[in-house]
N, C-alpha and C positions, 0 to 999 in steps of 0.2 A: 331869592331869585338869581343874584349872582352864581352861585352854586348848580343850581338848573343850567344856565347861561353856559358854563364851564363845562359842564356834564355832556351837552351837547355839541359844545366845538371838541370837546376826547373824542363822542361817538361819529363825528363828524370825519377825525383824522385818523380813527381808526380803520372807519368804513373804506375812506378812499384805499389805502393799500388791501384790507380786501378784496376791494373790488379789481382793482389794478392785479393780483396777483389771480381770483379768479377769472377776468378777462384773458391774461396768460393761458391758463390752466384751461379754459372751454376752448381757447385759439387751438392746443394743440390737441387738446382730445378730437375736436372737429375731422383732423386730419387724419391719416392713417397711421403718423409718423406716432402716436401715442403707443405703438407698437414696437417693439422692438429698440429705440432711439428717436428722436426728432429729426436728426438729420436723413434717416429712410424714407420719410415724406416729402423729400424734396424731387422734383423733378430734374435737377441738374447731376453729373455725374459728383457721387459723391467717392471720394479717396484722402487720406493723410499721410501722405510720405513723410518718411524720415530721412537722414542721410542715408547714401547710396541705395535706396526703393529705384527698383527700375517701372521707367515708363507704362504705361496699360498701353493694352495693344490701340494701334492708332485707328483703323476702322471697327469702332461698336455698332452695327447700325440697328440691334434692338430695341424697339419700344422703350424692353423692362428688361433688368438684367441683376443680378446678385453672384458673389462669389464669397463664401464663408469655411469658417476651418469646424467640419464637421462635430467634434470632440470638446471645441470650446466653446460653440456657437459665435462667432466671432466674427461678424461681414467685417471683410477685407477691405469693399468698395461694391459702391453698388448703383445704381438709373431710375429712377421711377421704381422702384423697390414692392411698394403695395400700390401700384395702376393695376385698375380693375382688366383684366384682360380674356377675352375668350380661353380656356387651358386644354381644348383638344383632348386627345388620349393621356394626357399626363396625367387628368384628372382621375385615371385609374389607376397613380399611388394613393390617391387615397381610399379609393376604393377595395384596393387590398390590406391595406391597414387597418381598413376597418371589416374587412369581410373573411379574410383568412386565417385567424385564429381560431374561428368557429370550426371548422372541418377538420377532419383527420386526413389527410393527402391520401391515406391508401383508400378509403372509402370508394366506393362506385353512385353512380347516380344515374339511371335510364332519362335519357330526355325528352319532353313531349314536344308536341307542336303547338303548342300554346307557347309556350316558355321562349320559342322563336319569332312568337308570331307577329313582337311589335317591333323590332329592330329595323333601324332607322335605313331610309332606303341610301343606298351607296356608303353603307359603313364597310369597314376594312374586317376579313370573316378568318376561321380558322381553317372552319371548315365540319361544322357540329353536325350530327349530321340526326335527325329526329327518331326515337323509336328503339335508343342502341344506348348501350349501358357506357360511361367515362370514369375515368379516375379522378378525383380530385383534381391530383398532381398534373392530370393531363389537361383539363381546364385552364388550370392556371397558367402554365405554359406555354397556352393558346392569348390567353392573357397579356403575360409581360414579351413573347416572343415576336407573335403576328399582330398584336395588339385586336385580335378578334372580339367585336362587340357581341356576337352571338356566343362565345365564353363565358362574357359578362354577364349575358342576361341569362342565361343558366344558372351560375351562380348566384345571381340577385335573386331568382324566382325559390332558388334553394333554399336563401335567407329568409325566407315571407313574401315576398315580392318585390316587386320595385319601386313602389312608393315606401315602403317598409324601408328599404334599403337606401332610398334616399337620406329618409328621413334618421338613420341610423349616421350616414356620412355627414349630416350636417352638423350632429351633435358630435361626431368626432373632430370635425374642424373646430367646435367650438373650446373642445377642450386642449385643442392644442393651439389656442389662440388665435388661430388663424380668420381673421375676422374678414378678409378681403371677399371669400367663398361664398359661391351662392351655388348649392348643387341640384339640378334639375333635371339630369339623368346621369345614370352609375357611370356612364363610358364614356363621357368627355361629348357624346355628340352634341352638334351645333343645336339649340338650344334659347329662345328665348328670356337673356338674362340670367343665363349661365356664366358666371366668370368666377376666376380668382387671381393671383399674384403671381409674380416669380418668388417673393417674400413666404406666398403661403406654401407655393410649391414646393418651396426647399423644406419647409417644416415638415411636410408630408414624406418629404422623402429621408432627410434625418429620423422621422418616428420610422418608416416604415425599415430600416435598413439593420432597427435593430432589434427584427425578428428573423431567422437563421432561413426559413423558406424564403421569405420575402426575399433576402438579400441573394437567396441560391438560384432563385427565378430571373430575378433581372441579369445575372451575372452569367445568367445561360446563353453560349454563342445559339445552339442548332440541337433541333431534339427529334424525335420520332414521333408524328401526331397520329392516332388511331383512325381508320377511312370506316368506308361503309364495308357491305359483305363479297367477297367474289362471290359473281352468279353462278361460275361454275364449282366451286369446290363450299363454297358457304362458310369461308374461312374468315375471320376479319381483314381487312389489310391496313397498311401505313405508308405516312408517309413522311418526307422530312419539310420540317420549316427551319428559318432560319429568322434569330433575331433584326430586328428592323433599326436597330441602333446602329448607324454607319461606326462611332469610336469604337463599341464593343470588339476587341480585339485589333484594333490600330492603336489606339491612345495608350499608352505605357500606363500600367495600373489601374487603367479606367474598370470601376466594378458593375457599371450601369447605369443612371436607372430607369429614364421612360421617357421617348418621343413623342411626338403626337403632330399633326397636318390636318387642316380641315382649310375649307375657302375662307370662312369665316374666320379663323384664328391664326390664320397663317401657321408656319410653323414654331414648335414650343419643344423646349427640353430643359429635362433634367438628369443631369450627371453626376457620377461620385467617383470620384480616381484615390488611389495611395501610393505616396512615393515618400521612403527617407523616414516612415512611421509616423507621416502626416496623411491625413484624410479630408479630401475638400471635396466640398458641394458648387456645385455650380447650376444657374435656370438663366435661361436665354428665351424671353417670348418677342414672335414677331420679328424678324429682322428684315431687312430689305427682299431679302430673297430666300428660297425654303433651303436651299443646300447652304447657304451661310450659317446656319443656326449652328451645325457643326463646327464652322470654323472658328467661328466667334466663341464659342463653349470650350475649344481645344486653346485658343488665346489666351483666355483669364484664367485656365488650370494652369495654364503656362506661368503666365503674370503671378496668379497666389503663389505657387511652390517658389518661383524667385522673392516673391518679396516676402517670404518669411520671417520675421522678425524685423523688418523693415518699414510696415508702415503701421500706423493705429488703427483700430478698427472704429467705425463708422456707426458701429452700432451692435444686436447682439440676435440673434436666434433666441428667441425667449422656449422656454420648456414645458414637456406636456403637465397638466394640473390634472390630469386623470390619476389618481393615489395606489389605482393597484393594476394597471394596464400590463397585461403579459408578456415578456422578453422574444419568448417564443413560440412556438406550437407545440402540441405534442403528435405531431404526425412523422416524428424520426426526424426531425431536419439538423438535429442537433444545437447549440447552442452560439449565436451569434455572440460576436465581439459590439460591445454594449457601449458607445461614444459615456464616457461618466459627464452626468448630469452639470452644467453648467450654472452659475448662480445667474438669476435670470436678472437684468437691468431692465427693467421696461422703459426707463427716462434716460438710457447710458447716450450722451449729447457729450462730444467732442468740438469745443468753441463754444462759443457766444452767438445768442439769438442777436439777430440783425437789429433788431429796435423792438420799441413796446406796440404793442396793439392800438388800433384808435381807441377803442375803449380803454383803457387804462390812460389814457391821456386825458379823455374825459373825466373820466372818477379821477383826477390828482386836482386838474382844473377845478373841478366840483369841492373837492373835496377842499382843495386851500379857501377858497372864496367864502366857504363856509366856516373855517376856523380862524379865518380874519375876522370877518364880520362878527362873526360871535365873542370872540377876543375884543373885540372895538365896544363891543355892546358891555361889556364888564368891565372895560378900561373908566368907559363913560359914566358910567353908575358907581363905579370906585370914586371917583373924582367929584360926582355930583355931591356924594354922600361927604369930602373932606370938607368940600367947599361949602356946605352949612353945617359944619360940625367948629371950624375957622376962618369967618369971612374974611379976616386980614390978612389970609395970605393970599400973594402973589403969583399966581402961575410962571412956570419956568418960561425964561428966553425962550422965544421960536416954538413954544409948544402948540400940539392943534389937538382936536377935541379927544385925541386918545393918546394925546402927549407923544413928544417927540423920541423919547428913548423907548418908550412901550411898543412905537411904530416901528422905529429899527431893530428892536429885537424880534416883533411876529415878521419883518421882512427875512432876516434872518432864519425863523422856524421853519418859513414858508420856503428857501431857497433850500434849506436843508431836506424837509420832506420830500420837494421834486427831486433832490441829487439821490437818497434812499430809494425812492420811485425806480431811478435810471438805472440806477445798480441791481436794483430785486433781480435775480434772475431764477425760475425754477429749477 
């Protein structure tokens, strides 16, 4: 019996840190911050300065905000990191990461009036015009430049459709971890229960940047868009658009990548600049005001290329887990410069968790009272058993029914396993 007794204050003291350590471990899977670092899940500005790290800029007024060094996946600092957020038009980097490989750019595609026929009323257009053959390359263009939803839904209809094609984007997010994503239509429009991150954003635009189209699209100031027919000569005509990224061509090395404005999501971006053979990402959703988003995005490029080496990262861009996902296309775009794969930290947590969960509080409480009590119960059946084996002896000075040295050593076990408790940290 004693041996049973004993068996179960072990399973008793094992179970508590267990538990204590799985209460840990569900507290932060719970959260979003399971991604990327812990500290991404926090809603407070997260940054690590070192000596001389300059300042972040003083007005952020973003929701969600992230800035990371492209190549190492490395957030520099970052806001609400994975808050669920409306994503506007940005939501079509992922939609070309996931839809542009399939096509060869020089391809044509005649396009019908179906294929126009669901686009959302007051989306932002190119200008497609039904019935008239496009080039790939010209789609696209219509895409990352005018940010045209009727582009997109060409494209999608080209892919199998657009639930085809959702449902094609969603499992792209999945595989690039991007867990925040919920994709409901291909073009970012407003959308019941469409959101994603600036967290996932950036992922979407680091995968997408290092396919050589992808990167040559966004990085496009102004292009030539194909019109309808003159009536008098039956000749095609064109016309020019121009990128709707206010940095593209102010920001010093800014390469892209995608805006996006709707009522509902206010404004959102995502940006990639290179300066000094460094490559940064930066996503701004929501800021106070729709022309800020620029300002506030042109700040933290600013901030990251200064604090270069200056402050720790916060946490990391984790990497896509798709095993054989294509660099490039083969539609001539040539071959993009490839950020080399980062080791991914899914837990990389800079400091100490603030304290233990209430539940791990509980399972240590549980768990000590249990390995007293059972301890007590084998003290006392130790003793009963001495005590008719030798009735002449004496019990010790001051002893109580589980004796006074066997009480200070389990107070002892017991202050020791809460101090083990305190310390666990995952």
């Amino acid at each position: 019996m004693p041996q049973i007794v004993s068996r179960v204050a072990a399973a008793a003291a094992a179970s508590t840190l267990v538990l204590a350590a799985g209460a840990l471990t569900a507290s932060g899977q719970d959260a979003a911050s399971a991604i990327g670092g812990e500290r991404l899940g926090r809603s407070a500005v997260q940054v690590a300065p070192q000596a001389g790290a300059p300042a972040l800029p003083p007005e952020l007024t973003g929701r969600s905000w992230l800035v990371a060094d492209a190549d190492t996946g490395e957030v520099l600092a970052a806001r609400n990191a994975h808050l669920q957020l409306p994503p506007a038009s940005t939501l079509k980097m992922l939609f070309a990461d996931t839809v542009l490989p399939k096509f060869d750019r020089a391809a044509e595609h005649k396009v019908t009036t179906a294929e126009l026929a669901n686009v959302g009323a007051g989306s932002s257009l190119v200008g497609v015009k039904e019935n008239l053959p496009y080039r790939v390359e010209d789609l696209w263009r219509g895409v990352f430049l005018s940010s045209g939803n009727d582009a997109v839904h060409v494209l999608a209809n080209m892919n199998g459709g657009l639930q085809q094609t959702v449902a094609e984007m969603q499992d792209r997010a999945q595989t690039l971890q991007a867990r925040d994503t919920k994709v409901i239509s291909p073009d970012g429009y407003d959308m019941d229960g469409q959101v994603s991150s600036a967290y996932d954003l950036t992922l979407f635009a680091r995968a997408g940047l290092r396919n050589a189209d992808f990167r040559s699209y966004c990085s496009t100031r102004t292009a030539h868009f194909p019109g309808g027919l003159d009536k008098l000569t039956g000749q095609r005509t064109s016309f020019d658009i121009a990128n709707t990224d206010r940095l593209l061509g102010k920001y010093p090395g800014l390469i892209g990548v995608k805006n996006g404005y709707t009522t509902n999501a206010g404004a959102t971006f995502t940006g990639a600049a290179q300066r000094g053979g460094r490559t940064l990402l930066v996503t701004v959703m929501h800021p106070d005001a729709q022309a800020r988003v620029y300002d506030e995005a042109a700040g933290l490029l600013d901030w990251g290329f200064a604090a270069a080496g200056k402050v720790q990262p916060v946490g990391q861009l984790v990497e896509d887990t798709s095993a054989a996902r294509p660099a490039t296309t083969t539609g001539g775009g040539g071959t993009a410069p490839v950020a080399p794969a980062a080791q991914a930290h899914p837990q990389a947590v800079h400091g100490r968790d603030p304290g233990l969960a209430p539940a791990a509080w509980t399972a240590i409480a549980l768990g000590a009272a249990l390995a007293l009590w059972a301890a007590g119960r084998t003290a006392v059946r130790r003793r009963t058993a001495r005590a008719a084996a030798a009735p002449a002896a004496l019990p010790h000075p001051g002893a109580t029914a589980v004796g006074g040295r066997g009480r200070r050593g389990l107070a002892r076990r017991a202050r020791a396993l809460v101090r083990d408790a305190l310390d666990f940290r995952p």
